[in-house]
PAMI-805794 format. One record per residue: residue number from 1; x, y, z of N, C-alpha, C in turn. Coordinates in steps of 0.1 Angstrom, whole numbers, plus 5000, padded with zeros to 4 digits. Layout:
REM residues N
 num n.px n.py n.pz ca.px ca.py ca.pz c.px c.py c.pz
 NUM    X    Y    Z     X     Y     Z    X    Y    Z
...
***
This chain:
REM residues 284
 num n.px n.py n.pz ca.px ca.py ca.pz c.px c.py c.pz
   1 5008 4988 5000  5000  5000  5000 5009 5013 5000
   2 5001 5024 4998  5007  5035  4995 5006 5042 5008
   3 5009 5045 5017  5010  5051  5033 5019 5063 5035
   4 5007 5074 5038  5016  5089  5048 5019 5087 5058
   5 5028 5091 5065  5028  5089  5078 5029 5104 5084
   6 5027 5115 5093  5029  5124  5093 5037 5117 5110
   7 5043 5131 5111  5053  5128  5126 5059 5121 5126
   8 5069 5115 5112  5079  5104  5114 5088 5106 5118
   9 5093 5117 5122  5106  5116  5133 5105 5116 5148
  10 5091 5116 5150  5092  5114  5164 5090 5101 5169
  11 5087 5099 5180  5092  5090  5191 5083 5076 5183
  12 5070 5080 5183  5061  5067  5179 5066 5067 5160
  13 5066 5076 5156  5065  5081  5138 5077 5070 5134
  14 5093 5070 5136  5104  5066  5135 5101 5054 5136
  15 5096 5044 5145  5094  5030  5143 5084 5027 5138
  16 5071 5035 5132  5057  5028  5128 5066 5032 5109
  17 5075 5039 5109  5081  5036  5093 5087 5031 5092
  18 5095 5026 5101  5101  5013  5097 5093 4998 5098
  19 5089 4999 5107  5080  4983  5104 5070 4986 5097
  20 5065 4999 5084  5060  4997  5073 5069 4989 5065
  21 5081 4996 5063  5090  4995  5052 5090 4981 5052
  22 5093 4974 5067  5095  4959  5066 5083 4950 5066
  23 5069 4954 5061  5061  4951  5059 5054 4955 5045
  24 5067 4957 5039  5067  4956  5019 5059 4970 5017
  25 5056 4981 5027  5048  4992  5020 5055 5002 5017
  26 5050 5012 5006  5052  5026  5001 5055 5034 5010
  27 5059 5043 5018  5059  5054  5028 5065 5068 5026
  28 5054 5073 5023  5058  5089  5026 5060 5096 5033
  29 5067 5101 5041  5073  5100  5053 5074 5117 5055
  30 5061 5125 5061  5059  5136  5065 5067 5143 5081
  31 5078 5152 5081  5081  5159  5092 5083 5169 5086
  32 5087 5183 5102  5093  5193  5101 5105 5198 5093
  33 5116 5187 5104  5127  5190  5096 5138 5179 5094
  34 5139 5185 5078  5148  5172  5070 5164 5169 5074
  35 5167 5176 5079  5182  5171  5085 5179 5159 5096
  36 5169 5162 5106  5164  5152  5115 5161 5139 5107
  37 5149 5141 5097  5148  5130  5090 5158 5119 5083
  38 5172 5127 5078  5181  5118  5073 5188 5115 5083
  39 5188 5113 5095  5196  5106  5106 5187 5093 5109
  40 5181 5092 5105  5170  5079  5104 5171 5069 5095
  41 5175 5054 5094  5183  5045  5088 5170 5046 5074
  42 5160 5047 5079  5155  5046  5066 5146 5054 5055
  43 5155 5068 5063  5154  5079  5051 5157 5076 5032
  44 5165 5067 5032  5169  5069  5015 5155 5057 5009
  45 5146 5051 5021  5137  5041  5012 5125 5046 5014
  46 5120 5060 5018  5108  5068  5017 5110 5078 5007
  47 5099 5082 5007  5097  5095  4999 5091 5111 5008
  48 5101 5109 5011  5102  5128  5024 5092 5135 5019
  49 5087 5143 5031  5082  5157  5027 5084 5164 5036
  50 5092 5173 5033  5092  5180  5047 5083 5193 5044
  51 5075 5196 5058  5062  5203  5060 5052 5201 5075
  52 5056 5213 5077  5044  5215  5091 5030 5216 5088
  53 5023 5205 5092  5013  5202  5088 5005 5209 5095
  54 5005 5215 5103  4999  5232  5110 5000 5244 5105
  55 5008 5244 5095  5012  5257  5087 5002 5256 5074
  56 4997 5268 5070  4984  5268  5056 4998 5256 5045
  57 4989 5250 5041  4996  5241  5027 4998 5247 5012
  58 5009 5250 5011  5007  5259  4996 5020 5256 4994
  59 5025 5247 4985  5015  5239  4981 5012 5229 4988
  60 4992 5220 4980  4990  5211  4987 5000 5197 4993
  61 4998 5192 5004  5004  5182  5009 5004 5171 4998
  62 4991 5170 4992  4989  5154  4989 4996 5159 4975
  63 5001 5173 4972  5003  5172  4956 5019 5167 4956
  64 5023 5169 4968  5039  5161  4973 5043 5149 4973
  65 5031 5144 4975  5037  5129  4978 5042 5119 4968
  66 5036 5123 4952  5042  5113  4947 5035 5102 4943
  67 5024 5101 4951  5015  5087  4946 5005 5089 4950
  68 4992 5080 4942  4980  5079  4954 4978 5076 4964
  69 4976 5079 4976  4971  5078  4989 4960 5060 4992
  70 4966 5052 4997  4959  5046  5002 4953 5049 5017
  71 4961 5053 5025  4957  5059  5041 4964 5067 5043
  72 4963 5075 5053  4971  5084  5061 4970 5078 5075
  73 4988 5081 5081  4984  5077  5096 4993 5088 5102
  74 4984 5096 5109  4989  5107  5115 4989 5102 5129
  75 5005 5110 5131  5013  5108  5148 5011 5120 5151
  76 5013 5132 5140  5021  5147  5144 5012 5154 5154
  77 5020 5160 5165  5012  5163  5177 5021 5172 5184
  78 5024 5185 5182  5034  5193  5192 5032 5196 5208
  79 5036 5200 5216  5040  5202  5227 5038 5192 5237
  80 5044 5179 5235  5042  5165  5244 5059 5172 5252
  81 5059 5163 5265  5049  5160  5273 5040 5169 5286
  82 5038 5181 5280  5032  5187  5291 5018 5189 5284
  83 5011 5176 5290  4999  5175  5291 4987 5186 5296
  84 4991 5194 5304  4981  5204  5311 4980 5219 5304
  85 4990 5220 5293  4992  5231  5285 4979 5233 5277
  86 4972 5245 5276  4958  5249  5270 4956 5248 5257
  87 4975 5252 5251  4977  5250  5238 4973 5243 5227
  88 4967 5228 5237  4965  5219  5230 4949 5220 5226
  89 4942 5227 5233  4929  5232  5228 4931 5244 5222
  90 4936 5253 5223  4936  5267  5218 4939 5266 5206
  91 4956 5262 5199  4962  5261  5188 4959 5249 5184
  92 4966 5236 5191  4969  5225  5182 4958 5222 5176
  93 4943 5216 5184  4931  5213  5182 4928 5221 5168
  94 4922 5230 5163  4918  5238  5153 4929 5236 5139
  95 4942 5234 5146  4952  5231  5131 4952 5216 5128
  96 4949 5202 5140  4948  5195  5140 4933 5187 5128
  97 4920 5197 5129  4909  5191  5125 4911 5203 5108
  98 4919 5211 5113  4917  5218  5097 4928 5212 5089
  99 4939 5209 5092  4945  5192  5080 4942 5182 5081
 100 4937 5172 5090  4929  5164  5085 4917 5165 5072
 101 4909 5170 5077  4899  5180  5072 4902 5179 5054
 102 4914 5187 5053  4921  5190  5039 4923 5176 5033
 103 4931 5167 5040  4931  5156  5036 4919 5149 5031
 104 4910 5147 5034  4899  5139  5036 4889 5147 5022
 105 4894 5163 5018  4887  5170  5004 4894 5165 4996
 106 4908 5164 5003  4917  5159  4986 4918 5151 4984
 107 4907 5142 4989  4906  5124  4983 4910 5112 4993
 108 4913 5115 5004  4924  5107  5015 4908 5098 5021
 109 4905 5087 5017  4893  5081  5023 4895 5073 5036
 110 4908 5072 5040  4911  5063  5054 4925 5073 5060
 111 4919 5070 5074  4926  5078  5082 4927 5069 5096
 112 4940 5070 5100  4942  5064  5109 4953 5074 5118
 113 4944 5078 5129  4948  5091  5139 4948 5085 5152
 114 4963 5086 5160  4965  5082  5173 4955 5092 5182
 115 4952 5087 5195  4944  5089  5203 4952 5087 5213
 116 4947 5087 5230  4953  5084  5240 4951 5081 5249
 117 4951 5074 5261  4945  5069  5270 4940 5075 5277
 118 4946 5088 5280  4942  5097  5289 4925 5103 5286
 119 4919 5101 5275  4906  5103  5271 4895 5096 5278
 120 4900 5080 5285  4893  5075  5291 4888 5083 5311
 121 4899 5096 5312  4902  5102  5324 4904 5095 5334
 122 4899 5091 5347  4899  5089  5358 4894 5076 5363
 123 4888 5072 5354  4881  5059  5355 4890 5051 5360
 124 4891 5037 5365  4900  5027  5375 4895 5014 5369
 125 4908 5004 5367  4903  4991  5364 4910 4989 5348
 126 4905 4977 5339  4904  4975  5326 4893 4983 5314
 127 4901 4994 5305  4896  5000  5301 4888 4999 5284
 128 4876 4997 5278  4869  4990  5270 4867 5005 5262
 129 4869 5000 5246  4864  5011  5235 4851 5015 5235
 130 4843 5004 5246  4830  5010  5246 4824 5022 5259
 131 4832 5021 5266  4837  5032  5278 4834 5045 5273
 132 4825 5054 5277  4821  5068  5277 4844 5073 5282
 133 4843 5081 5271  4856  5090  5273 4849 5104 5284
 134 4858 5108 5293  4860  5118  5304 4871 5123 5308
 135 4880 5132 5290  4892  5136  5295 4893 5143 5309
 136 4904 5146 5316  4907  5151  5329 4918 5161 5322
 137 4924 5167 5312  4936  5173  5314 4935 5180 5295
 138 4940 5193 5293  4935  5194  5279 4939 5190 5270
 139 4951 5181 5270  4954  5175  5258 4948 5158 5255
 140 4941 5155 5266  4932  5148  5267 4921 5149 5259
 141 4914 5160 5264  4904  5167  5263 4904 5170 5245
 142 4915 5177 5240  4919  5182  5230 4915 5172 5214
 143 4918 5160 5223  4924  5150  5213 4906 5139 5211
 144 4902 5140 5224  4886  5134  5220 4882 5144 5212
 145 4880 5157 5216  4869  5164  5207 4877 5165 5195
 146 4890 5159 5193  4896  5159  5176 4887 5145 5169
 147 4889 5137 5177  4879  5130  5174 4865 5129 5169
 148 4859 5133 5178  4844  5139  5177 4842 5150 5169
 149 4853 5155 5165  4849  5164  5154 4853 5156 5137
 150 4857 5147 5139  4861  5135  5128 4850 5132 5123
 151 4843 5127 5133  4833  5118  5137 4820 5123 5127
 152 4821 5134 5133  4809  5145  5122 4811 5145 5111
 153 4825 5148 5108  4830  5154  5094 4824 5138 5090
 154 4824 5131 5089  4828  5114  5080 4806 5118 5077
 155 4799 5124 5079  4786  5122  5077 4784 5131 5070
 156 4795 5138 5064  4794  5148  5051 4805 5141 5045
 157 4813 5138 5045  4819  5132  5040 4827 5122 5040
 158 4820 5106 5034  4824  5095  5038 4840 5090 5039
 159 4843 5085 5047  4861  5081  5050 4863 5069 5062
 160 4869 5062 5062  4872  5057  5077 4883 5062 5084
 161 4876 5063 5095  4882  5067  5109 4890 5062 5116
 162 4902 5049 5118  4909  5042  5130 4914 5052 5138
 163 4908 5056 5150  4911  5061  5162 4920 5050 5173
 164 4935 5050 5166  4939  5043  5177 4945 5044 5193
 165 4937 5044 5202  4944  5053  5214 4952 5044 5220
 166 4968 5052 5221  4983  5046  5226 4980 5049 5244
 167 4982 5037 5249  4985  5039  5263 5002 5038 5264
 168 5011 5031 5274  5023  5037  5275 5033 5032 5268
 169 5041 5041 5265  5050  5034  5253 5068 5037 5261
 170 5074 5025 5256  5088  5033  5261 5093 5027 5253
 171 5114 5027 5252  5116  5021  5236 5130 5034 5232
 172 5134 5027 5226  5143  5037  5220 5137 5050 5213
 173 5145 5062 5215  5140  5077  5208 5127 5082 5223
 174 5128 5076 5231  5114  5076  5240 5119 5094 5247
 175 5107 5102 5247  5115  5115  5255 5126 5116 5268
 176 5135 5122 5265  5144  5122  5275 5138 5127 5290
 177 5124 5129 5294  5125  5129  5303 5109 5123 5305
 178 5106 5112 5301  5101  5100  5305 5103 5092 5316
 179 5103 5084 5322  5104  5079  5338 5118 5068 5331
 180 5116 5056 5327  5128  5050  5318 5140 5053 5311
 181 5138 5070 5307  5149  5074  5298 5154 5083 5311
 182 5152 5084 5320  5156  5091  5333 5165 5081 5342
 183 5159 5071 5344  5162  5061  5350 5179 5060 5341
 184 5178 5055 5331  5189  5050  5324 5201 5064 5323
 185 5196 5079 5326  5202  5083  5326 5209 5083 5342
 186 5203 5083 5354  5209  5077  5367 5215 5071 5366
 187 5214 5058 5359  5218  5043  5362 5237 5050 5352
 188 5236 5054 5337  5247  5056  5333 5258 5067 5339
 189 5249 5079 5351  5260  5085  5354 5264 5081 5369
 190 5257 5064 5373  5265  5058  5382 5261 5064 5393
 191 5247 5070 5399  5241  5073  5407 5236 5061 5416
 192 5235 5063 5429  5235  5052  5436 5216 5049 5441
 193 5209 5064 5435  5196  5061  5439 5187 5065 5427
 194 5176 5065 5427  5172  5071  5416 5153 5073 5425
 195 5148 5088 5428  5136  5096  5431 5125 5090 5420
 196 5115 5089 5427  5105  5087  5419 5093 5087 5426
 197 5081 5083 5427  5067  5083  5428 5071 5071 5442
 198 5054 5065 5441  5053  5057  5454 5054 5043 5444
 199 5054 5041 5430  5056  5035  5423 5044 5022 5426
 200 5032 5024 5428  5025  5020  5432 5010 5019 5424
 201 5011 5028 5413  5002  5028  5397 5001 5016 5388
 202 4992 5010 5388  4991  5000  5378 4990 5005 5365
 203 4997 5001 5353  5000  5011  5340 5001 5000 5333
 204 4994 5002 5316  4994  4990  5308 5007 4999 5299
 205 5019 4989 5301  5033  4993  5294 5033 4983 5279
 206 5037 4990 5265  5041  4981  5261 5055 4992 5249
 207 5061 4979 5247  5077  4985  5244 5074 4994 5226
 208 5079 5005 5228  5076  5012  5209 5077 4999 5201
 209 5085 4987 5198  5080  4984  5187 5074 4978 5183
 210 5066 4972 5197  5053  4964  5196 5044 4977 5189
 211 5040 4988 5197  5032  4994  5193 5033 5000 5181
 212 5041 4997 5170  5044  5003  5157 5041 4993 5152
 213 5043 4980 5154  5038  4972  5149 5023 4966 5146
 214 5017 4973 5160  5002  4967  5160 4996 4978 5150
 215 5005 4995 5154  4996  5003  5143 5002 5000 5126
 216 5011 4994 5125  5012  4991  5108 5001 4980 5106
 217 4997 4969 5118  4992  4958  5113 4976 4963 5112
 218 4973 4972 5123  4965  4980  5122 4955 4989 5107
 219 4968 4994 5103  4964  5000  5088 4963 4992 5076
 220 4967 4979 5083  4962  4970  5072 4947 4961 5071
 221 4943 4966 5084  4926  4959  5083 4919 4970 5082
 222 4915 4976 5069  4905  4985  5067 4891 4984 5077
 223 4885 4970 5078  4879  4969  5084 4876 4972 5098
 224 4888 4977 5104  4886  4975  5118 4884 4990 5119
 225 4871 4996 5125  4875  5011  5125 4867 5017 5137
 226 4865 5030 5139  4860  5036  5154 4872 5038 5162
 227 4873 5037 5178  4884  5033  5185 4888 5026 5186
 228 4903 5017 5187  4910  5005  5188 4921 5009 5200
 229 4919 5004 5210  4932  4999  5220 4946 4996 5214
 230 4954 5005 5219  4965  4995  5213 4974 4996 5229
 231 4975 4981 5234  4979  4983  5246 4981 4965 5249
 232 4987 4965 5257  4992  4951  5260 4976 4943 5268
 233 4971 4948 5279  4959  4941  5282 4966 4937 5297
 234 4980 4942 5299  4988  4934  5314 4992 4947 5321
 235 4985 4946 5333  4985  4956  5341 5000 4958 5351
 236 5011 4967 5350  5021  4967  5363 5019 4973 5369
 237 5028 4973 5377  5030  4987  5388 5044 4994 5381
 238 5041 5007 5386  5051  5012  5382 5066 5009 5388
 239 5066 5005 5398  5079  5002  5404 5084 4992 5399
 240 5074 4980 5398  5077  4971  5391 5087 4970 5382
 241 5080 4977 5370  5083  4983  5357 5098 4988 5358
 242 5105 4999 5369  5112  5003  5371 5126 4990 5375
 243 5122 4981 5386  5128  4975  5391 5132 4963 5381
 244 5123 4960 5372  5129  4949  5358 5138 4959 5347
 245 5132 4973 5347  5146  4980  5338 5161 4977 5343
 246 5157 4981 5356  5174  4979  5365 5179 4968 5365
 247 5174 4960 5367  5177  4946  5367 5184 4940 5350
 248 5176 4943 5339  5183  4944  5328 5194 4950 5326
 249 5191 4962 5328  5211  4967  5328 5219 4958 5336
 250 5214 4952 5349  5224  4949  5357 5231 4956 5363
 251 5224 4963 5369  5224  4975  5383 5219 4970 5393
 252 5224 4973 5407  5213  4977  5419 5214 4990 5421
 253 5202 4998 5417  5204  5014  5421 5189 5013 5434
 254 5193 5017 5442  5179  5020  5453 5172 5027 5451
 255 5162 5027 5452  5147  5034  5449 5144 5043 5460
 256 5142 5062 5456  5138  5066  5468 5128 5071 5458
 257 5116 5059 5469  5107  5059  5468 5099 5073 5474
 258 5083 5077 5470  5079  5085  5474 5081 5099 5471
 259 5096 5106 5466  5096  5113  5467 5091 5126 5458
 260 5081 5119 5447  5073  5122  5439 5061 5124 5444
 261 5052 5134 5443  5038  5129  5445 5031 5123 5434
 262 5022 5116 5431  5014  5110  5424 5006 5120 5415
 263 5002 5116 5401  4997  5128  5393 4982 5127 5394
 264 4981 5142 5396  4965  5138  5396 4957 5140 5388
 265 4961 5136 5373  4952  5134  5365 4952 5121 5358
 266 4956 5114 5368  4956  5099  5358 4949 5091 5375
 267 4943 5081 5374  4940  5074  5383 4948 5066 5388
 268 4950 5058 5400  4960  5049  5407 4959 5037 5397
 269 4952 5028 5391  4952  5017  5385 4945 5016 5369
 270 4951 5019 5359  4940  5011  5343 4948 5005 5340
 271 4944 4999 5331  4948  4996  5314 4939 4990 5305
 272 4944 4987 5294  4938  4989  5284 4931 4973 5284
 273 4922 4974 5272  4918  4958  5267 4916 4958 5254
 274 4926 4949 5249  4933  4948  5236 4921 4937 5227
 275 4911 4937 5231  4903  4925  5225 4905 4926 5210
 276 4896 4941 5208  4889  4943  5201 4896 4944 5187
 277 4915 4945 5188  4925  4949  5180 4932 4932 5175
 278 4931 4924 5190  4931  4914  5185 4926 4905 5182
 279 4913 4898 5184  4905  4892  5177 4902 4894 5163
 280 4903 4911 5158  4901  4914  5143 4915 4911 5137
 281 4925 4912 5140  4938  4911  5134 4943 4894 5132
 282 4939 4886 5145  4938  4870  5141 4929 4864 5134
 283 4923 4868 5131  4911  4858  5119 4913 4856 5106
 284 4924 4864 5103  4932  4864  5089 4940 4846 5089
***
């Protein structure tokens, strides 16, 4: 197939094009900026565009690409990770639904736009696509009504929708100030403790290239559409999580525990339930 990907140099973008590439597809490979892009092993087997996809398009996106459009799968999403920033309703939201939007005139009939967990809000337990969403935080918030404004658009004008919402991802390229890519920086400058929470959050973890892989396998069942989990279905704790990183390096670094408080916009215990992504993906 012929596949955009916008936000390929970031954290999730960088490995959902490569496990296209190694899944025999086309990829056009949409970012900001192209020096970033050719530090990426598989810059010379896409077809680049560099372009802020927030910025008016002149010229059009799709007249760049080079081929017809089988899907689009849009990552691109600016100011991660500060979640609580208004930005993401003020600015991003409105440039977010006005390029899609453009897409979807210029012919683009499948769309596959990450989502996030945080949309489920506060709720506790195993979390189901059929779950009323109650963002808590506005890029939460931002990202349902990006949705819901999809939602509309598709009844003027027909397209499919995969809304896939990512719960936690870690993995190489992961932000450097992620809880993992912190840890590893402790652990390498030989610190003997490493500060954190009460480490006591049940969190459904799964590693980037599982999740690049479920979204390439993802864009290959047209059929599966609405919201899709993409999340392992296995609940840790955070400490947990922490204490098998260390243990892989082959470190003992101590845990001072607590010294975090806990966030309060995520609940002490979810994760996701992956039924509905796997059941449609094994019947093949």
């Amino acid at each position: 197939m012929n596949l955009m990907v916008t936000g390929a140099t970031g954290f999730v973008g960088q490995h959902v094009v490569a496990s296209l590439l190694g899944r025999g597809h086309h990829v056009v490979a949409v970012a900001r900026d192209e020096a970033r892009a050719r530090k990426q092993n598989w810059f010379e087997r896409v077809h680049f565009v560099a372009c802020d996809v927030h910025a008016p398009l002149s010229p059009s996106l799709l007249d760049q690409t080079g081929c017809s459009l089988d899907a689009t799968i849009h990552l691109a999403w600016p100011g991660l990770p500060n979640y609580g920033a208004l930005q993401h309703i003020e600015e991003t939201l409105p440039a977010q639904y006005r390029f899609l939007k453009s897409l979807v005139e210029g012919g683009v009939r499948r769309l596959l736009v990450t989502g996030t967990c945080f949309e489920y809000g506060m709720q506790n337990g195993s979390l189901s696509e059929e779950m009323p969403s109650s963002p808590a935080n506005p890029y939460a918030l931002a990202k349902d009504v990006l949705r819901k404004c999809l939602q509309q658009l598709q009844h003027d004008r027909p397209f499919t929708l995969q809304w896939a919402r990512l719960f936690y991802t870690y993995g190489p390229g992961q932000n450097p100030n992620s809880l993992l890519a912190q840890l590893d920086r402790a652990i390498d400058a030989g610190e003997a403790t490493f500060d954190m929470s009460g480490g006591e959050q049940l969190r459904d973890y799964l590693p980037i290239e599982d999740v690049a892989a479920r979204l390439a396998a993802l864009v290959e069942h047209p059929h599966l559409d609405g919201i899709i989990n993409i999340c392992s279905g296995k609940p840790v704790s955070v400490r947990r999580l922490v204490e098998r990183h260390a243990a892989a390096r082959n470190v003992n670094i101590r845990l001072n525990l607590d010294h975090y408080p806990y966030s309060p916009y995520e609940p002490m215990a979810f994760w996701g339930n992956p039924g509905k992504f796997v059941s449609a993906t094994t019947e093949d």
